[in-house]
C-alpha positions in Angstrom: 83.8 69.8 94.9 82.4 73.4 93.9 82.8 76.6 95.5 80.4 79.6 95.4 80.8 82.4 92.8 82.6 85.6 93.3 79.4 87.8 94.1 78.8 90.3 91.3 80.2 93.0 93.8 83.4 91.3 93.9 83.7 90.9 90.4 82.6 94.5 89.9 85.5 95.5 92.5 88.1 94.2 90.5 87.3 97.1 88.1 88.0 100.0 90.2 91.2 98.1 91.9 94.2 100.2 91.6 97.9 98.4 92.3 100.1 100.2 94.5 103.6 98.9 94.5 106.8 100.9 96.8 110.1 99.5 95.9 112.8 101.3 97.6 115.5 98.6 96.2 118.5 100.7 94.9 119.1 97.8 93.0 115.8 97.6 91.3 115.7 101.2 90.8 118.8 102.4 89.6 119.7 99.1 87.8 117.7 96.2 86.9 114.4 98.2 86.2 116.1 101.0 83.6 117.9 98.1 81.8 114.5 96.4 81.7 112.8 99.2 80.1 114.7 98.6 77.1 114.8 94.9 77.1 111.5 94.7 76.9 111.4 96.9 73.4 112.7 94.1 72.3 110.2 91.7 72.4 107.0 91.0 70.3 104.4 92.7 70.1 102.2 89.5 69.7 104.1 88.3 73.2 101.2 88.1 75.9 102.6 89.1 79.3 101.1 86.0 81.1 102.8 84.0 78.9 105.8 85.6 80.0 105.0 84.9 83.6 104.9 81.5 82.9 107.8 81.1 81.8 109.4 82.9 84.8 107.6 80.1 86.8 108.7 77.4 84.2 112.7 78.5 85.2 112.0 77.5 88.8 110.4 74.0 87.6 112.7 73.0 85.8 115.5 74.2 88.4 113.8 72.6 91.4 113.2 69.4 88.8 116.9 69.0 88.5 117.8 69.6 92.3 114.7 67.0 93.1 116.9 64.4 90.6 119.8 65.4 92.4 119.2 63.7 95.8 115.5 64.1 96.3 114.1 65.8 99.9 117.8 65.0 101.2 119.3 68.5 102.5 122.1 67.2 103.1 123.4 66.3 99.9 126.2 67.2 97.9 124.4 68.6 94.7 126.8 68.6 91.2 128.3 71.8 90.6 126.4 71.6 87.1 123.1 71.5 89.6 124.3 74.4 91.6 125.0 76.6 88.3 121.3 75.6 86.9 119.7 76.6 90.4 121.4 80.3 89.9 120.9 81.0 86.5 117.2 80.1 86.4 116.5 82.1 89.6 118.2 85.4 87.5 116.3 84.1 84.8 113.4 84.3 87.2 113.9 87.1 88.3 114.2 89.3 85.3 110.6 87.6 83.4 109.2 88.2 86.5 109.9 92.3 86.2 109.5 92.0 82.4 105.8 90.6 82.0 104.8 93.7 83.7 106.8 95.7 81.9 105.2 94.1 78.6 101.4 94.7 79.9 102.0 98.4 80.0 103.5 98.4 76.9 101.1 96.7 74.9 98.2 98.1 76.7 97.3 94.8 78.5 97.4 95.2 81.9 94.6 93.8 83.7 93.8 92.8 87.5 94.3 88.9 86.0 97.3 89.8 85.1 98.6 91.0 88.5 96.9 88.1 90.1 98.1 85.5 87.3 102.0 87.2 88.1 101.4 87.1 91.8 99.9 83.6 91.9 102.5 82.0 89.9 104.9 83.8 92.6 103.4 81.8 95.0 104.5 78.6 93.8 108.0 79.9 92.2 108.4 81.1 96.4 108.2 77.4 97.3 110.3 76.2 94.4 112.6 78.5 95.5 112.4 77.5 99.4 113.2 74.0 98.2 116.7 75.3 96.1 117.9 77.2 98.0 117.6 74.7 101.4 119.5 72.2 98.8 122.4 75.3 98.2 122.6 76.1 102.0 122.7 72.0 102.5 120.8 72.7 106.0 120.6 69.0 107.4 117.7 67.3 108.1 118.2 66.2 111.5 116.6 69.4 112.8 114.3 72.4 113.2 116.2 74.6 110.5 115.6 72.6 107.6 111.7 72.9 108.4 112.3 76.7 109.4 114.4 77.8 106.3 112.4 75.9 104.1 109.0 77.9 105.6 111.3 81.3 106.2 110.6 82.5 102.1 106.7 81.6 102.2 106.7 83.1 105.9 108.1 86.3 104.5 106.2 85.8 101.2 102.3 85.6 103.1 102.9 88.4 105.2 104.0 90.9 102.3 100.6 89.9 100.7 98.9 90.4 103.7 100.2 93.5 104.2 98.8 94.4 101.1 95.5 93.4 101.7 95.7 95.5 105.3 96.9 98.8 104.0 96.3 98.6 100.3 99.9 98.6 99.2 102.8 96.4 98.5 106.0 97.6 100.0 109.3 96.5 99.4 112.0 97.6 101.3 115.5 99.2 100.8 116.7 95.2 101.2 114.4 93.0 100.1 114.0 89.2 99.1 112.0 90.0 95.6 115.1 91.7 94.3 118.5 91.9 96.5 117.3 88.0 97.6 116.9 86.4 94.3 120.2 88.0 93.3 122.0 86.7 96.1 120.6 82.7 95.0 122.1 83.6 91.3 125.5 84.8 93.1 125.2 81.9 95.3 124.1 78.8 92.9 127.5 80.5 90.3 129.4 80.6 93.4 129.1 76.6 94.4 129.5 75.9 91.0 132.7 76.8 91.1 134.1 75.9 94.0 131.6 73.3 95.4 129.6 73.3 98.4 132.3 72.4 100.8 132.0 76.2 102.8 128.7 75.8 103.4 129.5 73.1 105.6 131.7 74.7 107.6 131.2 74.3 111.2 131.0 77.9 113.1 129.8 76.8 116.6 130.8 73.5 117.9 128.7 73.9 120.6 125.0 74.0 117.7 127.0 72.0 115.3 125.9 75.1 113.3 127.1 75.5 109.8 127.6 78.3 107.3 124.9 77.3 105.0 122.1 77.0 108.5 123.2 80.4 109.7 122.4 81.9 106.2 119.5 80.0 106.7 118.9 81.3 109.9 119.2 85.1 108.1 116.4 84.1 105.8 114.0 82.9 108.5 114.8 86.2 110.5 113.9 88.0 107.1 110.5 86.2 107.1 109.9 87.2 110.6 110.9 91.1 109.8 107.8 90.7 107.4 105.4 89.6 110.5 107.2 92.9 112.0 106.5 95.3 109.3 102.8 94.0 109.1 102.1 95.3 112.3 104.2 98.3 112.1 102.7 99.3 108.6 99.1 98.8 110.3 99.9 100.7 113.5 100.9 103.5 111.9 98.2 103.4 109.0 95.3 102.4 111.2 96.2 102.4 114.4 97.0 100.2 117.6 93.2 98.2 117.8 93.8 97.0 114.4 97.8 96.4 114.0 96.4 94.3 117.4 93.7 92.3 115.9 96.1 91.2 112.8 97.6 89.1 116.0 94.1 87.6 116.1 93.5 86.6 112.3 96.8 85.1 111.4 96.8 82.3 114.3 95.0 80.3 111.5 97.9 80.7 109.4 100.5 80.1 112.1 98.8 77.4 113.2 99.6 75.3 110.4 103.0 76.0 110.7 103.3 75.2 114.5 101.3 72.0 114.4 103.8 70.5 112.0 106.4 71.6 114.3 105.4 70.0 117.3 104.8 66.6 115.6 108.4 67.0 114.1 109.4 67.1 117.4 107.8 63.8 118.9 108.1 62.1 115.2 112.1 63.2 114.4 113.0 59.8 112.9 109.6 59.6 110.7 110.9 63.5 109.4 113.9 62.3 108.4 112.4 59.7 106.5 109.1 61.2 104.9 110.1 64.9 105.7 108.4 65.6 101.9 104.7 64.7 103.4 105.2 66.9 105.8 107.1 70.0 103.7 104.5 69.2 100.6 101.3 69.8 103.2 102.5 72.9 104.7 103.0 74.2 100.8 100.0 73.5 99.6 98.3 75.0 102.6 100.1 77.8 101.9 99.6 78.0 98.1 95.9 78.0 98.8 95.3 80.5 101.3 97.8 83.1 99.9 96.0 83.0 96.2 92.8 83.1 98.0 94.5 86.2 100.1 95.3 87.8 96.4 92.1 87.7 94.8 90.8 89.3 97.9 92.8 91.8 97.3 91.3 92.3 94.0 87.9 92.0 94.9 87.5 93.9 98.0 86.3 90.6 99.8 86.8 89.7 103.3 89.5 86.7 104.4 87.8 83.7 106.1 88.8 81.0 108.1 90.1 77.9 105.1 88.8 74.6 106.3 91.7 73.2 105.1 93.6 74.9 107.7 91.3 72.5 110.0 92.4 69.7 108.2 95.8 69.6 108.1 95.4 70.7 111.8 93.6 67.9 112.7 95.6 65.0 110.6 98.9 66.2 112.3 97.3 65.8 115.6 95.7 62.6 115.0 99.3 61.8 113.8 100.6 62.2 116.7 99.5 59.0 118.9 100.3 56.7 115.7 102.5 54.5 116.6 102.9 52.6 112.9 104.4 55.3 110.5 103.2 54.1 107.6 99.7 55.0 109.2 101.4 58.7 109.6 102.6 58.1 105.8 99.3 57.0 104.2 97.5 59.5 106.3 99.0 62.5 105.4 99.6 61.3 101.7 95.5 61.1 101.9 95.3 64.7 103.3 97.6 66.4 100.3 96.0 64.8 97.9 93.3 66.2 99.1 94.2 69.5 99.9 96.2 69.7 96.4 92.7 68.6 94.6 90.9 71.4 96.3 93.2 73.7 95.4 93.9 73.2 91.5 89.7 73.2 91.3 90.0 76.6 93.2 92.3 78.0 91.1 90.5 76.5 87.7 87.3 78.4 88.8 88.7 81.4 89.6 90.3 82.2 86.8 87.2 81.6 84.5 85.3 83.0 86.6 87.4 86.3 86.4 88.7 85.9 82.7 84.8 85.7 81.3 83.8 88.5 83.5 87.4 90.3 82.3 86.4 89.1 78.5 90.3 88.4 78.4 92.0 85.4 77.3 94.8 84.4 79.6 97.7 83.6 76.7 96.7 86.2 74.3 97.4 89.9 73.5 94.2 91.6 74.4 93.5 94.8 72.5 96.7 95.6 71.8 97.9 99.3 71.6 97.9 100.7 68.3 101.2 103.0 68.8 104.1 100.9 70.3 
């Protein structure tokens, strides 16, 4: 499988790309990003900010390796306390390498658009890491619709950031955001069920829904990822007007799709969910992993986002999916399609990168002409 070059425009846009970035977190700038600032005199020279991102993503792996060992796909499981303390540590832990590799580029005069594309593509897969912790935390059940929506609530919100960015040219992060007051609240949260287990979150609140405290947290973070579709076309209303805050209706059904089609064959296929729910989750991720790098480095390049025939795909297996009878037919098929779809998109990312490193003349894990005066 192959894919066609970035055109020499592309690669020639990536030169004049400029990030733009509005945080109007009081916690990110009153606290975390001063104390950063001098953290990150501390490090290395020799340190190569990328390498820093991956360690950021590394704190997720190994967090969402541990909650995996500690009951699998089941989210309704009791997790140790040791498990919920790992889960909010790495995520701080996360969360301040994630500020800091930036913080190091500047500083050693190595900031490059990889770089913002190798820190925002690994934040693609540390969002879905995350989706699964924090679903474990909340212990949402999986006899329903809000262990699927939770889960997809972070990546919803996640997508439609980055697609704002590619809209209006700018990243924006509101006064309450999940990037900095959200990745707190999983450290506060993982330290807090640590200590006194995860009993409250299964609290019932309303007889009536069975609905717990952990689901209507749950419920907060999916209404957070829909305040993301929100802003999108506020943003673009008031940037570019009505015609095209209207049309961004139009391009993301492709994205939605995949989303909804899953949804409906949860609701005819309950019992095969409960079983195999991580086919279904897994497929939906890497969907998502693909089309949101894809969405990034055509942000970088200036290049125009087209219909992913993976989208048709995974569309199309679901469907099929839904007048099989045998579920091990459902299994093996949709084992078959994220093997595929996760093949296509490791061989995306591979070419990507070397195509944009060589053009860059950059080394991914080095210090690239470093800056003389520190």
């Amino acid at each position: 499988m192959c894919f066609a070059p970035l055109p020499q425009e592309s690669l020639e846009n990536m030169k004049k790309f400029q990030y733009k970035c509005v945080d109007e977190s009081l916690l990110y700038n009153k606290f975390m990003s001063p104390c950063l600032n001098k953290v990150v005199n501390y490090f290395p020279t020799w340190l190569a900010p990328n390498l820093i991102t991956l360690f950021s993503l590394g704190c997720n792996i190994i967090a969402a390796t541990i909650s995996y060992l500690d009951g699998g796909f089941d989210f309704s499981f009791r997790l140790k306390r040791s498990t919920c303390f790992i889960i909010g540590v790495t995520q701080l832990l996360y969360q301040l390498l994630d500020n800091l590799d930036g913080k190091q580029a500047r500083r050693t005069g190595n900031s490059t658009p990889f770089g913002m594309l190798m820190d925002h593509g690994c934040d693609v897969f540390t969002n879905i890491l995350t989706s699964f912790n924090l679903s474990k935390l909340l212990l949402v059940g999986n006899n329903n619709y809000i262990s699927f929506s939770v889960f997809f609530g972070l990546i919803l919100g996640f997508y439609m950031m980055t697609y704002e960015e590619y809209k209006i040219g700018e990243l924006f992060f509101p006064k309450i955001n999940g990037t900095d007051e959200g990745n707190l609240f999983i450290f506060l949260l993982g330290v807090f069920l640590s200590i006194v287990g995860q009993g409250p979150m299964c609290y019932v609140i309303n007889e009536k829904y069975n609905l717990t405290i952990g689901q209507l947290i749950g419920l907060i973070v999916v209404f957070g990822g829909f305040s993301c579709v929100f802003n999108l076309y506020l943003h673009t209303y008031q940037r570019k007007g009505l015609k095209e805050a209207l049309k961004n209706i139009l391009d993301g059904i492709a994205f939605y799709s995949v989303l909804i089609v899953p949804l409906l064959f949860i609701k005819f296929h309950l019992d095969f969910y409960m079983e195999s729910k991580w086919i279904i989750i897994c497929n939906a991720c890497s969907i998502f992993a693909r089309v949101t790098i894809d969405l990034q480095i055509k942000i970088l390049t200036a290049g125009i986002v087209t219909c992913n025939i993976m989208f048709v795909f995974s569309n199309l297996a679901f469907i099929l999916c839904l007048f099989f009878t045998i579920e091990d037919v459902c299994l093996y098929t949709l084992i078959l399609l994220f093997v595929a779809q996760l093949t296509e998109l490791f061989i995306f990312i591979f070419q990507r990168a070397k195509e944009i490193t060589d053009y860059l003349k950059i080394r991914i894990f080095c210090i690239n002409n470093p800056a003389t005066h520190i």
